[in-house]
N, CA, C and O atoms as CSV, one atom per row, in Angstrom:
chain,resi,resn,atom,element,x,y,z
A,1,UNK,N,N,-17.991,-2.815,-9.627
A,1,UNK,CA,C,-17.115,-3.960,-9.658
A,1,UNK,C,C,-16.803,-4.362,-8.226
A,1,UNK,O,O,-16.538,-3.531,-7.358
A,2,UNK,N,N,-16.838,-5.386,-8.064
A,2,UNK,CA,C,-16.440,-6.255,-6.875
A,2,UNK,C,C,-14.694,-7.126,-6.950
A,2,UNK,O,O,-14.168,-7.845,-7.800
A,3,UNK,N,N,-14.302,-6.670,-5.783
A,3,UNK,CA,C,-12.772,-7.035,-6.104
A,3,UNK,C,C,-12.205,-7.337,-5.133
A,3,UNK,O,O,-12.049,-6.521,-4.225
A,4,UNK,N,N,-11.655,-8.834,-5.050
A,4,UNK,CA,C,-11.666,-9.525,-3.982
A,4,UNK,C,C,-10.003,-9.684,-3.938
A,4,UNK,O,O,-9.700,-10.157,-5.033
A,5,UNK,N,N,-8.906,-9.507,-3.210
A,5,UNK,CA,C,-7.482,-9.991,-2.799
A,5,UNK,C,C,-7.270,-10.872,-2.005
A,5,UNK,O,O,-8.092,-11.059,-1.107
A,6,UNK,N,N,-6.025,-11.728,-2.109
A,6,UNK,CA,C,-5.493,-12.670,-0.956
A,6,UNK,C,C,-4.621,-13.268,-1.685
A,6,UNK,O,O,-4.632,-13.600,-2.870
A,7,UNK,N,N,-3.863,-13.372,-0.859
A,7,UNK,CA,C,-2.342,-14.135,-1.170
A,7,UNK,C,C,-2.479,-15.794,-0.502
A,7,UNK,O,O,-2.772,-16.195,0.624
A,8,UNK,N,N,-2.198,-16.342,-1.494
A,8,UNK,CA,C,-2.406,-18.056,-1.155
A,8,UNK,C,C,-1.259,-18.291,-1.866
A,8,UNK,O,O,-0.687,-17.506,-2.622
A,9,UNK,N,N,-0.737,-20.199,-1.386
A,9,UNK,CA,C,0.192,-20.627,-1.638
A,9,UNK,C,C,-0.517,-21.528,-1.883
A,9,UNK,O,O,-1.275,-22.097,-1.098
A,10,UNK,N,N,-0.195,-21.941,-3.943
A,10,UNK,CA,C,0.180,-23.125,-4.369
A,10,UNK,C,C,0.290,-24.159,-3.416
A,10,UNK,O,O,0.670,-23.980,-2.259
A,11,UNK,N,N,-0.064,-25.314,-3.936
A,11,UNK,CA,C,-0.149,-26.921,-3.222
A,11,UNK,C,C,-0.663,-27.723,-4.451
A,11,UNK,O,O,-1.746,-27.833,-5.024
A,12,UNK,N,N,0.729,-28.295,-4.622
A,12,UNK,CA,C,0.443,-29.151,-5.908
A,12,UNK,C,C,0.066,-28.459,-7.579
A,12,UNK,O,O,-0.201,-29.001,-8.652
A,13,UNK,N,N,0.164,-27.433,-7.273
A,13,UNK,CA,C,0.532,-26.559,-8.478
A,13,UNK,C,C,-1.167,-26.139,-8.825
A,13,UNK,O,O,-1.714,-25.995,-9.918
A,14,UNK,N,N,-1.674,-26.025,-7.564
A,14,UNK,CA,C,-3.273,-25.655,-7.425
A,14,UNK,C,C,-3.700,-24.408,-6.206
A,14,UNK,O,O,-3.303,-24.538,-5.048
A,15,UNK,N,N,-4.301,-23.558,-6.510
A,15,UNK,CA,C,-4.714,-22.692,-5.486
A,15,UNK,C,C,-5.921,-22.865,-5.092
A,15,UNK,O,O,-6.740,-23.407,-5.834
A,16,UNK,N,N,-6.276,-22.388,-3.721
A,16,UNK,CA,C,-8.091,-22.704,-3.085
A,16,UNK,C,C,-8.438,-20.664,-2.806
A,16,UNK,O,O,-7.920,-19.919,-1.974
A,17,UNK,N,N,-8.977,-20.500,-3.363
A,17,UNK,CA,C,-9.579,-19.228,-2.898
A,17,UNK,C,C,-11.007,-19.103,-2.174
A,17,UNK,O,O,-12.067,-19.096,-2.800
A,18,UNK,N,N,-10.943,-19.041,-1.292
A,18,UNK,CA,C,-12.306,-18.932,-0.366
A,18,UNK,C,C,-12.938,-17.952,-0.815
A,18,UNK,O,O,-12.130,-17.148,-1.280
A,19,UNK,N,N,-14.058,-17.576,-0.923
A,19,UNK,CA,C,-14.732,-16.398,-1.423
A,19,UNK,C,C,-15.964,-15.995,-0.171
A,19,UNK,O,O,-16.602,-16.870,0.414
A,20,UNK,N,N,-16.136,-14.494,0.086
A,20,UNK,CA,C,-17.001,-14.252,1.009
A,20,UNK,C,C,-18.695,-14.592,0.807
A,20,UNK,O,O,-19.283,-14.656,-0.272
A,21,UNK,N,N,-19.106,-14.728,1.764
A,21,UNK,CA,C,-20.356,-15.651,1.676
A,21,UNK,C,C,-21.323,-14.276,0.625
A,21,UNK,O,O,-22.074,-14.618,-0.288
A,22,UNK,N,N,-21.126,-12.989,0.946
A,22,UNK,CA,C,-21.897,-12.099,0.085
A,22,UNK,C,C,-21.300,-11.579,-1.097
A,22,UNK,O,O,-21.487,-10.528,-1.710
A,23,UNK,N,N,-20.224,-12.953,-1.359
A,23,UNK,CA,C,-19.902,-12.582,-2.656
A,23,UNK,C,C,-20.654,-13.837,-3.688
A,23,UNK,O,O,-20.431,-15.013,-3.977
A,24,UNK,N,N,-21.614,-12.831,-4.001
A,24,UNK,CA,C,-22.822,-13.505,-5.160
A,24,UNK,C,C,-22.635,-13.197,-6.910
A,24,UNK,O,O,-23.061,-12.226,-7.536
A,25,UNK,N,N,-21.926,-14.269,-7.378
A,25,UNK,CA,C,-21.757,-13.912,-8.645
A,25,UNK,C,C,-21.712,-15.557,-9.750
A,25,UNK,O,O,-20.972,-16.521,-9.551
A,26,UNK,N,N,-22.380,-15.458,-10.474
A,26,UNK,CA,C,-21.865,-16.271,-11.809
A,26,UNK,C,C,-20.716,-16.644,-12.152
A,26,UNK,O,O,-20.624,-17.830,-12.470
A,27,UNK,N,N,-19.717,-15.962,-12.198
A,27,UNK,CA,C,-18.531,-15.635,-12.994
A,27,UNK,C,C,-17.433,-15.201,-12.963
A,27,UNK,O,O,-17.556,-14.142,-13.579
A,28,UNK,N,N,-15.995,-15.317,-12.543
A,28,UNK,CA,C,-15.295,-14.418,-12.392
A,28,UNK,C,C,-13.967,-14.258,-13.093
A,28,UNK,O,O,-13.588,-15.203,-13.784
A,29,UNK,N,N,-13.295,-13.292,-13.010
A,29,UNK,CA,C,-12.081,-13.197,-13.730
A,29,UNK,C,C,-10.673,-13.565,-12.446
A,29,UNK,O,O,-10.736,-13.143,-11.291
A,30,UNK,N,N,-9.601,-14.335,-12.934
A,30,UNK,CA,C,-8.775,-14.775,-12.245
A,30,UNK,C,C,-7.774,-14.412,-12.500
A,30,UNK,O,O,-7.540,-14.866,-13.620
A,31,UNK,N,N,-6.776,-13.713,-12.095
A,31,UNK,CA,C,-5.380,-12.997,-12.430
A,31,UNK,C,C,-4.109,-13.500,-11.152
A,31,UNK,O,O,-3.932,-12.917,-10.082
A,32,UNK,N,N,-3.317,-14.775,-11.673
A,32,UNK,CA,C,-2.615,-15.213,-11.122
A,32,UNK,C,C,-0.683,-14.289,-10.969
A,32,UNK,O,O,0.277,-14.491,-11.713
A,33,UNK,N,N,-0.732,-13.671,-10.179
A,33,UNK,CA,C,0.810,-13.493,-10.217
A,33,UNK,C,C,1.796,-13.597,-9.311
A,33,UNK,O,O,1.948,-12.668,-8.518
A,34,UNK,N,N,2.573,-14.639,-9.263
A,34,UNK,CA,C,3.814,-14.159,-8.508
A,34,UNK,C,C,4.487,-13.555,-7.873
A,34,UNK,O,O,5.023,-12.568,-8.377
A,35,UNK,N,N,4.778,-13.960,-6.262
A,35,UNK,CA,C,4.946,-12.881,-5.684
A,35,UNK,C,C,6.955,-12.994,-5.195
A,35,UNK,O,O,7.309,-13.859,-4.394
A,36,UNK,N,N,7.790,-12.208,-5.695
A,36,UNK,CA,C,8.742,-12.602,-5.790
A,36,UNK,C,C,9.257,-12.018,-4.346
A,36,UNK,O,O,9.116,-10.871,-3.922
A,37,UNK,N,N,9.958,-13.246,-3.652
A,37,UNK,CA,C,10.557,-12.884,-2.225
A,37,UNK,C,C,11.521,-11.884,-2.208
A,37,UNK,O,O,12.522,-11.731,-2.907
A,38,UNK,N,N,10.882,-10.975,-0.948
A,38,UNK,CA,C,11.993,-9.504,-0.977
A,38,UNK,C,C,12.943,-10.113,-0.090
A,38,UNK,O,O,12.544,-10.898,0.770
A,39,UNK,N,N,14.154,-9.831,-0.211
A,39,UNK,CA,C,15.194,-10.033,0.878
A,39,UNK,C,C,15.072,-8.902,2.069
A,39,UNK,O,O,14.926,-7.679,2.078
A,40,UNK,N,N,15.196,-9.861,3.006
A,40,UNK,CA,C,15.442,-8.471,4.072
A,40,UNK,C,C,16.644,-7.759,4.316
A,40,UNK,O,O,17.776,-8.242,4.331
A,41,UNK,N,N,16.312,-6.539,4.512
A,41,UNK,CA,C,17.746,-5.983,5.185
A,41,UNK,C,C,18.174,-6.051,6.293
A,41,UNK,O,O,17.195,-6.104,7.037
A,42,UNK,N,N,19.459,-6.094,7.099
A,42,UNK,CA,C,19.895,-6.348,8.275
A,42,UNK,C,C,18.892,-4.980,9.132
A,42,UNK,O,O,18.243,-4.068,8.619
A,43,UNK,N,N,19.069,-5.254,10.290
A,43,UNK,CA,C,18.176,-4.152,10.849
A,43,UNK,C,C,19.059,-3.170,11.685
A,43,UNK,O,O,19.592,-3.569,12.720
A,44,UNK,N,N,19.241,-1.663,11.165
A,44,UNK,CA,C,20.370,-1.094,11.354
A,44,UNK,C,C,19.741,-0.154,12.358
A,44,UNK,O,O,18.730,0.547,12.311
A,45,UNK,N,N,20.666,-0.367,13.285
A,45,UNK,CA,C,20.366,0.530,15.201
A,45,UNK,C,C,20.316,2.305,14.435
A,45,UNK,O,O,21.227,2.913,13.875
A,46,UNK,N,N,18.778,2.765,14.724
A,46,UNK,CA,C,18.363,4.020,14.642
A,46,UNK,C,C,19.198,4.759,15.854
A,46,UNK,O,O,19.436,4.139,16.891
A,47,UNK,N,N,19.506,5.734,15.720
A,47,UNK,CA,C,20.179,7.018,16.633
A,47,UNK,C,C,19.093,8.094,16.511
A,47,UNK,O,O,19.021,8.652,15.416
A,48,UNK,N,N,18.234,8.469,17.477
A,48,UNK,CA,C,17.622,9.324,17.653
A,48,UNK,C,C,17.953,10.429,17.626
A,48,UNK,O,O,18.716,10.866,18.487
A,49,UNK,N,N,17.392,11.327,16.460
A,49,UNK,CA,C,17.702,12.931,16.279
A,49,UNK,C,C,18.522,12.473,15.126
A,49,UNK,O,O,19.225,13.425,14.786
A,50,UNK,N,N,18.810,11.112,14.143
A,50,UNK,CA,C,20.025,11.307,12.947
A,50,UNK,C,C,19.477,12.293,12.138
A,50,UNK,O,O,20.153,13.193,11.641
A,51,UNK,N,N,18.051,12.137,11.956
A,51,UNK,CA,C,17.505,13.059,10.798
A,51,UNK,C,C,17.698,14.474,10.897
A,51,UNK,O,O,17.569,15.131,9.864
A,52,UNK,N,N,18.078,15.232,12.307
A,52,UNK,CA,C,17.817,16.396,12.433
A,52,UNK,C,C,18.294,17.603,11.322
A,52,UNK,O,O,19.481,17.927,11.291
A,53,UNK,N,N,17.566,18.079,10.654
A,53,UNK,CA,C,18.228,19.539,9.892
A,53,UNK,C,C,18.363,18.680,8.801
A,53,UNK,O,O,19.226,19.152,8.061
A,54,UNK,N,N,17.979,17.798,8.426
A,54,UNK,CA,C,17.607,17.184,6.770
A,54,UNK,C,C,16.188,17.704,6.373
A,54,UNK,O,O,15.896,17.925,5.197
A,55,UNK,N,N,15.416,17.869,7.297
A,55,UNK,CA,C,14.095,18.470,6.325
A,55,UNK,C,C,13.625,20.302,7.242
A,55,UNK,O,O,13.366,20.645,8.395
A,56,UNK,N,N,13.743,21.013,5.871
A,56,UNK,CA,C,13.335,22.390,6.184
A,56,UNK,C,C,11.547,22.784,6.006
A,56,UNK,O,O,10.887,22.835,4.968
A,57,UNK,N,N,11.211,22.968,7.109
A,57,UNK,CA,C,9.838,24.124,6.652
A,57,UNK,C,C,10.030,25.366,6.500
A,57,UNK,O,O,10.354,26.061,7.463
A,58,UNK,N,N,9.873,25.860,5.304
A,58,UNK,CA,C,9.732,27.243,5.178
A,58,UNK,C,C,8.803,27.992,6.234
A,58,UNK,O,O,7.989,27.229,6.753
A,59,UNK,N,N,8.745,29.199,6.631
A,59,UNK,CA,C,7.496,30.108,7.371
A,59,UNK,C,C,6.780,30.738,6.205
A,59,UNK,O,O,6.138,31.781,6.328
A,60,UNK,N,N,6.901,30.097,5.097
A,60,UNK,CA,C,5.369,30.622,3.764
A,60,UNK,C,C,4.911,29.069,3.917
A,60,UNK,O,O,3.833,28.939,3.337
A,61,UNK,N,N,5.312,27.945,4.446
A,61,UNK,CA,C,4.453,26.926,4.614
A,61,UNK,C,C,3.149,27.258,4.806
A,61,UNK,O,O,2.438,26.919,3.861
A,62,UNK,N,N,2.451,27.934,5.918
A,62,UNK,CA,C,1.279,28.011,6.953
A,62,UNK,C,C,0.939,29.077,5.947
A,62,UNK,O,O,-0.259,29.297,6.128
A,63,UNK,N,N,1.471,30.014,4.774
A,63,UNK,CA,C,0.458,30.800,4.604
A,63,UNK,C,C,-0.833,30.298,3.419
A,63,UNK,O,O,-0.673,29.127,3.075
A,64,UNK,N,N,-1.770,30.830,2.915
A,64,UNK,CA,C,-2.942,30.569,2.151
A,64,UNK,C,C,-2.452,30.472,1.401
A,64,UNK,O,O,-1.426,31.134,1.246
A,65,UNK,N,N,-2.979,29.402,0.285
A,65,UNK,CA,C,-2.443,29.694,-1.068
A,65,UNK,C,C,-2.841,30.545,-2.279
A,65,UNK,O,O,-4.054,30.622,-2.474
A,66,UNK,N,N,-2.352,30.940,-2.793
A,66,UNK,CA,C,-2.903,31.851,-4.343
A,66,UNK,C,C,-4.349,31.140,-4.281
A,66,UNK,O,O,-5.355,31.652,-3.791
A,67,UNK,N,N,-4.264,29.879,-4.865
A,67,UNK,CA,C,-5.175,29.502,-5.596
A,67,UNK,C,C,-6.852,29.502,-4.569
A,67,UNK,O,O,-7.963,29.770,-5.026
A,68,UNK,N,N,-6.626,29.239,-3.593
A,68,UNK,CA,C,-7.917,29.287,-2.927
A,68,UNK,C,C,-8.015,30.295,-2.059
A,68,UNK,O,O,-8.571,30.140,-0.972
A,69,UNK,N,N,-7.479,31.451,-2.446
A,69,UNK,CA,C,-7.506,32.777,-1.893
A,69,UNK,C,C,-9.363,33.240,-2.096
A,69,UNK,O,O,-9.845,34.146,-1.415
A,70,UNK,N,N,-10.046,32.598,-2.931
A,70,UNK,CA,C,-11.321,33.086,-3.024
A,70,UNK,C,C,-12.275,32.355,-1.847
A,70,UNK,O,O,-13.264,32.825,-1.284
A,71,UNK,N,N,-11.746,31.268,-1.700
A,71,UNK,CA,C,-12.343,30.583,-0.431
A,71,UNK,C,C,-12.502,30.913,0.784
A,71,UNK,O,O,-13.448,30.570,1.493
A,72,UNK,N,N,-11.331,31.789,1.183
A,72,UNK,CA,C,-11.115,32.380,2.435
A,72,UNK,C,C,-11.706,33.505,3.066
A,72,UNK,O,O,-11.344,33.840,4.194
């Protein structure tokens, strides 16, 4: 399957999809949907180091696991 994306804007309640020159086909299927505007969020001043000591690595991180113990 060949599967082509792009986001176009309506004009006159019509879309133009350009298609690539090595896209050679008869026929295609067209699936129109809506793309509903995200609001943005204000952009909130990062403090370097906020995250610190929110995420733990264990020291059994680095070891082998059970399961591919035969691999090793």
């Amino acid at each position: 399957m060949i599967a082509l994306r792009q986001t176009v804007y309506p004009v006159n309640h019509r879309i133009i999809i350009d298609l690539p020159l090595d896209f050679n086909t008869e026929k295609v299927e067209v699936i129109v949907l809506a793309i509903e505007e995200q609001q943005k969020k204000p952009n909130a001043i990062r403090k370097f180091g906020a995250g610190k000591d929110q995420i733990v690595i264990h020291d059994s991180f680095y070891e082998p696991l059970e399961d591919f113990k035969e691999y090793t």
